[in-house]
C-alpha positions in Angstrom: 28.9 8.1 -20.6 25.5 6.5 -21.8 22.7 8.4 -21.4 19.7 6.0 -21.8 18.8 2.6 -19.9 16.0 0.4 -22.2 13.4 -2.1 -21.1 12.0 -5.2 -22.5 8.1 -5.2 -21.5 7.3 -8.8 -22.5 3.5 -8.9 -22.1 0.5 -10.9 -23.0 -0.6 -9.8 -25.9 2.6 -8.0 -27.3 6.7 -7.4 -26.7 7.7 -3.6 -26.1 11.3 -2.2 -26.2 11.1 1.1 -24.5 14.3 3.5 -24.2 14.3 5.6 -20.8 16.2 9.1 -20.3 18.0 9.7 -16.8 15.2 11.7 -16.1 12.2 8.6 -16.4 11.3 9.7 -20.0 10.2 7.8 -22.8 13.1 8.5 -25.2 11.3 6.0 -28.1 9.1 2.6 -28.3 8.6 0.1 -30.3 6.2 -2.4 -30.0 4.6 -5.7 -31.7 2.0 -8.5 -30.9 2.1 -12.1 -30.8 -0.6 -14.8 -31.4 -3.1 -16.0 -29.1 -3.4 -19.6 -29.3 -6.6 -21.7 -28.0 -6.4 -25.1 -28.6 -9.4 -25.8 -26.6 -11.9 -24.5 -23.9 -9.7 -22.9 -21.2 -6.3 -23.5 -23.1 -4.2 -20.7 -23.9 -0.9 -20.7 -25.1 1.8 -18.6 -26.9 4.3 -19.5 -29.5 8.2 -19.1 -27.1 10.1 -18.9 -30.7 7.5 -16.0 -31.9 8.2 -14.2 -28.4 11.9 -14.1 -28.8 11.4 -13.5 -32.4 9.5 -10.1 -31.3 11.8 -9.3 -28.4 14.3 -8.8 -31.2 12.6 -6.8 -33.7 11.2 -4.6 -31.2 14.9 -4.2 -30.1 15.8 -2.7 -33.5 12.9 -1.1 -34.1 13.2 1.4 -31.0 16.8 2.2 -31.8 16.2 2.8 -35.1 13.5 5.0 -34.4 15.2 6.8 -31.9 18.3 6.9 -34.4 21.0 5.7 -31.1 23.5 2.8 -31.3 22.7 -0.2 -28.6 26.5 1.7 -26.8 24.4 4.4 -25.4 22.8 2.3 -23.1 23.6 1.8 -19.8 21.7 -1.1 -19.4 18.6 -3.1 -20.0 15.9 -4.6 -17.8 13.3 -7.3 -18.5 9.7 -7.2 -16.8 7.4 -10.0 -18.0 3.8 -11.7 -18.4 4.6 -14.0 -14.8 3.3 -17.5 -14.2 3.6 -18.1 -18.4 5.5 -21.4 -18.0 8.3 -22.6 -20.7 10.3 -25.7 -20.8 12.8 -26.1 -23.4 15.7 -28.3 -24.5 19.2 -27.1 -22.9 21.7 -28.1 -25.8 19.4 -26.6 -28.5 17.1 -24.2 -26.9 13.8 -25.4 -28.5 11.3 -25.6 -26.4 9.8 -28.4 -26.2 5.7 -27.6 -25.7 3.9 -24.1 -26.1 4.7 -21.7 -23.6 1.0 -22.6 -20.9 -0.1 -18.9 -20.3 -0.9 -17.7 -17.1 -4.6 -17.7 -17.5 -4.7 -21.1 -18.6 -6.9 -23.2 -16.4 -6.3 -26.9 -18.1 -4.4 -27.2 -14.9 -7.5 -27.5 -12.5 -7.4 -31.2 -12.4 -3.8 -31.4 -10.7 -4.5 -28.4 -8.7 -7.6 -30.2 -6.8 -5.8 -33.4 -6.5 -3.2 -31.4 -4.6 -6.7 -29.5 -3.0 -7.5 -33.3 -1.6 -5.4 -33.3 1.3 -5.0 -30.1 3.0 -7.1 -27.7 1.1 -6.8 -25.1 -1.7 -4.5 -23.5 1.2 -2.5 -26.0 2.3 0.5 -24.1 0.5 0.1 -20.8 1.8 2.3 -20.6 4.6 5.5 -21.5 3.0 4.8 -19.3 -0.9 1.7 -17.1 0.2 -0.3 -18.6 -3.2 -3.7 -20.6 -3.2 -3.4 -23.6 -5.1 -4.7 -22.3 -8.4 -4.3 -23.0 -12.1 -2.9 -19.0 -12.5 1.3 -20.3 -11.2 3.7 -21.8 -12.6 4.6 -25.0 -11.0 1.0 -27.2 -11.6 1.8 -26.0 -15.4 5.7 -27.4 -15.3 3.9 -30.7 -13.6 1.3 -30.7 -16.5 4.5 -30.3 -19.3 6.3 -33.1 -17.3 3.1 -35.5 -18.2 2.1 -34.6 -21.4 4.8 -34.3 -23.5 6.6 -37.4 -24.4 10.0 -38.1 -22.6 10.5 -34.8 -20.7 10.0 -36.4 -17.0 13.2 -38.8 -18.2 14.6 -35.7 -19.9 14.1 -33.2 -17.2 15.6 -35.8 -15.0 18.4 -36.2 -16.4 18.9 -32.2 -16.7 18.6 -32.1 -20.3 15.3 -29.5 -19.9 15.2 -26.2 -18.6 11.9 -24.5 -17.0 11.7 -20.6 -17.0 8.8 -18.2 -16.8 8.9 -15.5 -19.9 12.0 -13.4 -17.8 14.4 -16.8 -17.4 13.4 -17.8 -21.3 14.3 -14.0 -22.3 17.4 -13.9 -20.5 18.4 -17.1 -21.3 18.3 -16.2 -24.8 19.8 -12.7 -24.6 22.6 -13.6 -22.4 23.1 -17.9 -22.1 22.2 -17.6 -18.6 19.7 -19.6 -17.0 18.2 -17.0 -14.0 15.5 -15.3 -12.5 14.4 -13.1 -9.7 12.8 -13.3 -6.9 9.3 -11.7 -7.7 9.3 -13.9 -10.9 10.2 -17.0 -8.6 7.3 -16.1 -5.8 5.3 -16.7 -8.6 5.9 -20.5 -9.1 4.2 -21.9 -5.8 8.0 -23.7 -5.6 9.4 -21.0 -4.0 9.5 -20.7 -0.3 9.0 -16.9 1.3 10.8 -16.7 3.7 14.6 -18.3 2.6 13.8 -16.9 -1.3 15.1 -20.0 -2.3 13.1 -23.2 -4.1 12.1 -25.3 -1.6 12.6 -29.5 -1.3 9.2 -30.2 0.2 7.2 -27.9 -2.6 9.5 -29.9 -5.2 8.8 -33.1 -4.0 5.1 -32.2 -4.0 4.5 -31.1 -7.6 7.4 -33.3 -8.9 9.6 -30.9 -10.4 13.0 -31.7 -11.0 15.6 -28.7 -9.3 17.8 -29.1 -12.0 15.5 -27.5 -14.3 14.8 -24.6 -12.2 16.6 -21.6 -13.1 19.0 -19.4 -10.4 16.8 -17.2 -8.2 18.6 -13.7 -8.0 17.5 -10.3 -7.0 15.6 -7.9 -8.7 18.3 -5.3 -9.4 21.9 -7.1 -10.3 24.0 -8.2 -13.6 23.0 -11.8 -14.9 25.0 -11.6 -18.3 26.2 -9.7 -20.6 23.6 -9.3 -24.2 24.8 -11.2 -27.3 23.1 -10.3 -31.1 21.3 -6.9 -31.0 22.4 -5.2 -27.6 25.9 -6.8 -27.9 27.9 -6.2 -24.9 25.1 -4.3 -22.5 24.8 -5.3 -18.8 21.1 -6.9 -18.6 20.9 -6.1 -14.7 16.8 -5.7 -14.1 14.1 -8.5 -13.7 11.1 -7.9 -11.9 7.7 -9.8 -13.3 5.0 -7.1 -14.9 3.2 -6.1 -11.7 6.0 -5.6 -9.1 7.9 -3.6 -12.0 4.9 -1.4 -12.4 4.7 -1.3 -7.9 8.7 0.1 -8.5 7.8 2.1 -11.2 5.2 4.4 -9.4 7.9 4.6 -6.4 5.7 2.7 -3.8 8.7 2.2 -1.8 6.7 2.6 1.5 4.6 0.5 3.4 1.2 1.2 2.6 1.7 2.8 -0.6 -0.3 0.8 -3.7 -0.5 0.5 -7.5 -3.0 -0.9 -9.6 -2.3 -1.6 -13.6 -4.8 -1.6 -15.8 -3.6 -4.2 -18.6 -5.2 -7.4 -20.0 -5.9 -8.5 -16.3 -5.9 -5.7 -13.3 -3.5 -6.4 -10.2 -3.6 -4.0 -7.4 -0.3 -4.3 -5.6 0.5 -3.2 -2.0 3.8 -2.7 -0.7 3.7 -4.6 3.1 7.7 -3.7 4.2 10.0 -6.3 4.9 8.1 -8.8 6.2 5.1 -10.8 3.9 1.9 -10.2 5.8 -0.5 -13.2 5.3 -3.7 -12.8 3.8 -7.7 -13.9 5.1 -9.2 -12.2 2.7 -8.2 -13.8 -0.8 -5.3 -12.1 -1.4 -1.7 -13.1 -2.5 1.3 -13.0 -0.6 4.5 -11.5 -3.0 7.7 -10.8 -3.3 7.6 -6.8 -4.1 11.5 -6.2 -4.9 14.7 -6.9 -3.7 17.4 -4.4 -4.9 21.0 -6.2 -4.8 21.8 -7.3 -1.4 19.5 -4.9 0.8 16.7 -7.2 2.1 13.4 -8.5 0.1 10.3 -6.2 -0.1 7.5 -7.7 0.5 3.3 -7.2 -1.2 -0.3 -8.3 -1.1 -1.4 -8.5 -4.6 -4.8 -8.5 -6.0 -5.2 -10.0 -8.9 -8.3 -10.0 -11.5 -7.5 -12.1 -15.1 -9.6 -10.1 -17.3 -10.0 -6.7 -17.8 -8.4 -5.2 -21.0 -8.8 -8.3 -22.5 -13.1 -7.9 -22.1 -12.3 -5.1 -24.5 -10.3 -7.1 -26.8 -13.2 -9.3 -26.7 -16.0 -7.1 -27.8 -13.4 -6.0 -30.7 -12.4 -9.2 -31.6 -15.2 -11.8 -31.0 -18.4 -9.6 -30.8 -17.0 -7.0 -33.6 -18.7 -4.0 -31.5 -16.1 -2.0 -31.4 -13.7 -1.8 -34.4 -10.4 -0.8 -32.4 -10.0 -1.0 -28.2 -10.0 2.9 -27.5 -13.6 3.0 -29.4 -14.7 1.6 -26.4 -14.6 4.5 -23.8 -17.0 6.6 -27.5 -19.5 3.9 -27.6 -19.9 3.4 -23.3 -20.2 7.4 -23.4 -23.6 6.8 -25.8 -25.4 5.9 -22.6 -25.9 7.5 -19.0 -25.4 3.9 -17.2 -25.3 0.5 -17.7 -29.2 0.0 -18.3 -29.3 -2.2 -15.0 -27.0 -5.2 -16.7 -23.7 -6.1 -15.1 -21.1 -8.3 -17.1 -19.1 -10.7 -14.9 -15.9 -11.7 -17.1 -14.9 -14.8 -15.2 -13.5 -16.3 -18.7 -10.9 -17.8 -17.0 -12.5 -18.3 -13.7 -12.3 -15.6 -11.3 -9.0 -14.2 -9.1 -8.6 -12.6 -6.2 -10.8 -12.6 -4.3 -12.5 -15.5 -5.0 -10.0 -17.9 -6.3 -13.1 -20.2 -8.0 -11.9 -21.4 -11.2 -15.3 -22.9 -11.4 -17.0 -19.6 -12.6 -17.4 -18.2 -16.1 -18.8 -14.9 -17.3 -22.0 -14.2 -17.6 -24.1 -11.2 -18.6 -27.1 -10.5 -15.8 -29.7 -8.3 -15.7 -30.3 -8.4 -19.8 -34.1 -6.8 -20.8 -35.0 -5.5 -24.5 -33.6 -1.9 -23.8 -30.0 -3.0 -23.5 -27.6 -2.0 -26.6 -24.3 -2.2 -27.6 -23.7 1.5 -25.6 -25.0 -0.5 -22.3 -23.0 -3.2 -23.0 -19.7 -1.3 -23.4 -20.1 0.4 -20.4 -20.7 -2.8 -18.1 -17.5 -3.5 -19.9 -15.1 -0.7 -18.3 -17.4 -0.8 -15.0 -16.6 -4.6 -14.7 -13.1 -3.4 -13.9 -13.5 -1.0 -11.7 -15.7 -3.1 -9.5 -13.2 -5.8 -9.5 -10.8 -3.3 -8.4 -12.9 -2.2 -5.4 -13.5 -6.5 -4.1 -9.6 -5.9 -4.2 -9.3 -2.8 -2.5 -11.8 -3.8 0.2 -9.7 -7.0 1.1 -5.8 -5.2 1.0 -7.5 -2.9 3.5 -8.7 -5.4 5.7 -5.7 -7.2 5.8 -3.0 -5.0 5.7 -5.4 -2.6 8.6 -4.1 1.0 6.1 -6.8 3.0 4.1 -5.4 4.0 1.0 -5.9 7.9 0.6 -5.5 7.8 -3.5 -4.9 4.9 -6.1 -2.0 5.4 -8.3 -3.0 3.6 -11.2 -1.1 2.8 -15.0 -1.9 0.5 -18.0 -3.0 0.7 -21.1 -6.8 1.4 -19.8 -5.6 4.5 -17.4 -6.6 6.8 -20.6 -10.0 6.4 -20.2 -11.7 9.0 -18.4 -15.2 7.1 -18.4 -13.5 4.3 -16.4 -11.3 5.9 -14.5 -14.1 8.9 -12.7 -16.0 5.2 -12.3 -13.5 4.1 -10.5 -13.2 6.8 -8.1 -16.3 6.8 -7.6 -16.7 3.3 -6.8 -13.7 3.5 -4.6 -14.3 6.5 -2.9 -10.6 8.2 -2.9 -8.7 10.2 -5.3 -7.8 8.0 -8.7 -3.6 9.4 -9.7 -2.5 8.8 -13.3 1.4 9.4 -12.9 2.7 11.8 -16.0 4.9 8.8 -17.8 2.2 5.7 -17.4 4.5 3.6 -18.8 5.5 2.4 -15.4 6.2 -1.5 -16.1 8.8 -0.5 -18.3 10.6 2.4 -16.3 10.0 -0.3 -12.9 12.8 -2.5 -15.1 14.7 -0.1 -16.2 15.0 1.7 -12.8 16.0 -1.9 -11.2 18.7 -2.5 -14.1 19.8 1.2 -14.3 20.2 1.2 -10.2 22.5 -2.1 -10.6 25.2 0.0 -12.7 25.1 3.3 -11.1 23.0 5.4 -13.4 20.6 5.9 -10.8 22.2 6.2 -7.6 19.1 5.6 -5.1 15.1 5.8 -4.3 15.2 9.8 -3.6 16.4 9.8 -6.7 13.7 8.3 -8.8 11.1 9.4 -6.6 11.8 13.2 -7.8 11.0 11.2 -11.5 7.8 10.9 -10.9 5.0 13.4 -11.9 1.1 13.6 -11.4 -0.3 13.3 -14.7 -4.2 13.6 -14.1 -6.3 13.1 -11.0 -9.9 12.0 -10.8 -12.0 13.2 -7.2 -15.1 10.8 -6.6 -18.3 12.8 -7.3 -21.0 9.6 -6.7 -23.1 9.5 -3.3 -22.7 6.9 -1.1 -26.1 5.8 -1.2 -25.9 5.2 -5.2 -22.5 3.9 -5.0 -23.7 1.1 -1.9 -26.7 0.4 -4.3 -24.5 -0.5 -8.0 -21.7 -2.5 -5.8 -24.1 -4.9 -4.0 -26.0 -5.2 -7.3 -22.3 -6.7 -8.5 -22.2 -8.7 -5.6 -24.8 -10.1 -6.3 -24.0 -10.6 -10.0 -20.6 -12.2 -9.4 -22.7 -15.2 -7.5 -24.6 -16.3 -10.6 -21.1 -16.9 -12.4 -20.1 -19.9 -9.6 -20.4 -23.6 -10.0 -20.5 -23.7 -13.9 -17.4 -26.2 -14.7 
């Protein structure tokens, strides 16, 4: 009987392969980055052949540390980086441009033609999604354009389009699918029949025979070839619903919020997507084999972690990430600055991707300390524009925030945020809760769990932080980032 079920975490910045007890437990991990290409202002793009080329290794790696053969797994799941958009050749598998990440904004032109007629909404009935430069389909559009031959080719079914899931399975097993969070991601999928839809084809001009199967979260695509020969991949669930499954919000009203290279607050809504007024997004939450679609309002912010990567990498403030949280703690506040990452445009709930960052509020007393600590608090005030509009539209007031990512460990920015927010801030004990969200949908698919009760009595508090700011102080810092937020508009 196997006793472990494993998880691919394809993410931004890096590929993880983590191993999972029955019990929710990190059994071992291994993990490994991949470059971050910028060709110009705006562009970003990552290497598909240097993905799969990680997803492998990182395979290895965590058996070998873990010192288990790939037949003591019961299965594998895949959670991804959503909205990163490959097209590749069928008969060889190379693709046949970069893969167009999701914060990519060189999209912005075909997004506001669309814009023309009926407004950056006109789509939002039928896949819940502004029109924005963050999905998938504008980017497939852009691909069809701009690279030589690959309308003719696409036509002709010789290309395939996946987001990072399809272009992992695809490679692990030969089949071309994906699921339906991943696929609510595209703005080609319609809602309500979770299937693509003619009219949002015809639209963006996307050949169907391109588009990959749309399946549930929680099922056997294929079988593994190479590494995991022979295991069942049966999970698929893009990075921020796997986390929502992960932390067992499998009630209406309960919400996540992962702290990773962008923030996304996720709210599970029940079976029935409730539209948003306030910004937000309209999901797909799950949908576990043949039981019906869970729906979410998602809200999403594209820089967070990533700020930090920037004052290590760009700025060279900081010589590793988790110096960060040393050097904020050097100073009581922020000096009276507030730091408005809106590299890539701003998200939810805004939706301008004419804004850039900006720093406000600079005078001569401002150092580096000041600086990293408008760092961490630009998060947690993102988070509460996010938390103010789920609230308004779903009508629930969240009584904690069960939160996870790689930024959950530190304690500057997360007693910040429950300040800010006003309720109880929950670290769960295993934060890993991307990767146990995938490996709880594909172990569920083969009977290793058998049901929700189950993996509910998995979960653990790890660490809780209680607000301890007035009210008046907290009003006082949040309109002052209000305010801030409005000096980054109208720049492109």
């Amino acid at each position: 009987m196997p006793k472990y079920v494993a998880a691919i975490d394809q993410g931004t910045t890096s590929t993880r392969f983590i191993l999972f007890d029955h019990s929710g437990k990190i059994v071992a991990v291994d993990q490994r980055e991949h470059k971050q290409i910028y060709p110009k202002p705006g562009w970003v793009e990552h290497d598909p052949l240097e993905i799969w080329e990680r997803t492998q290794q990182v395979m290895r790696g965590a058996l070998t540390k873990a010192g288990i053969d790939s037949s003591e797994l019961a299965a594998v799941g895949i959670t991804n980086q959503r909205e990163t958009t490959v097209v590749w050749e069928k008969a060889t598998g190379k693709p046949v441009y970069n893969a167009i990440v999701w914060q990519d904004t060189r999209t912005d032109v075909i997004c506001n033609k669309l814009a023309e007629s009926g407004g950056q909404d006109r789509l939002r009935a039928k896949t819940g999604l502004p029109l924005a430069t963050y999905f998938s389909g504008p980017k497939i559009k852009w691909i069809l354009e701009n690279v030589p031959e690959a309308r003719e080719r696409a036509e002709k079914g010789e290309l395939l389009f996946g987001n990072i899931d399809t272009w992992v399975i695809w490679n692990l097993t030969g089949m071309h699918v994906t699921d339906v969070t991943n696929a609510s991601r595209t703005l080609l999928m319609n809602l309500e029949t979770l299937d693509w839809d003619a009219e949002l084809l015809r639209l963006l001009g996307v050949p169907r025979k391109m588009l990959p199967r749309i399946a549930s979260s929680s099922e056997v695509y294929g079988h593994a070839k190479g590494v995991l020969g022979g295991i069942p991949v049966s999970g698929d669930l893009g990075d921020q619903q796997a986390a929502l499954f992960g932390q067992t919000c499998y009630s209406p009203g309960e919400a996540k919020n992962t702290y990773g290279t962008g923030c996304f607050m996720l709210m599970n809504t029940g079976e029935k997507p409730v539209a948003s007024k306030s910004g937000l997004l309209t999901t797909l939450g799950y949908k576990i084999g043949d039981a019906k679609a869970v729906y979410a309002l998602e809200g999403s912010i594209a820089i967070s972690g990533a700020l930090v990567q920037w004052l290590r990498d760009n700025l060279g403030i900081i010589q590793k990430s988790s110096d960060v949280e040393t050097l904020a703690a050097t100073v009581e506040d922020s000096g009276g600055i507030y730091f408005v990452p809106a590299f890539s445009g701003l998200f939810a709930p805004y939706w301008r991707s004419d804004a850039r960052g900006a720093i406000v509020g600079m005078t001569r007393y401002v150092n580096k300390g000041h600086i990293a600590r408008a760092t961490l608090e630009a998060t947690a005030y993102q988070t509460r524009e996010v938390l103010d509009a789920m609230e308004k539209d779903s009508g629930v007031s969240l009584k904690a925030l069960k939160v996870d990512g790689g930024m959950v460990f530190n304690d500057l920015l997360m007693q910040f945020q429950a300040d800010l927010v006003n309720v109880p801030v929950i670290r769960p004990k295993v934060a890993e809760t991307t990767a146990l969200g995938a490996a709880y949908a594909a172990g569920l698919a083969v009977g290793f769990w058998g049901n929700f009760d189950e993996l509910r009595t998995n979960w653990g508090k790890g660490k809780e932080w209680q607000p301890q700011m007035d009210a008046a102080k907290r009003d006082e810092l949040y309109a002052g980032w209000k305010k801030a937020v409005t000096r980054t508009f109208d720049w492109v």
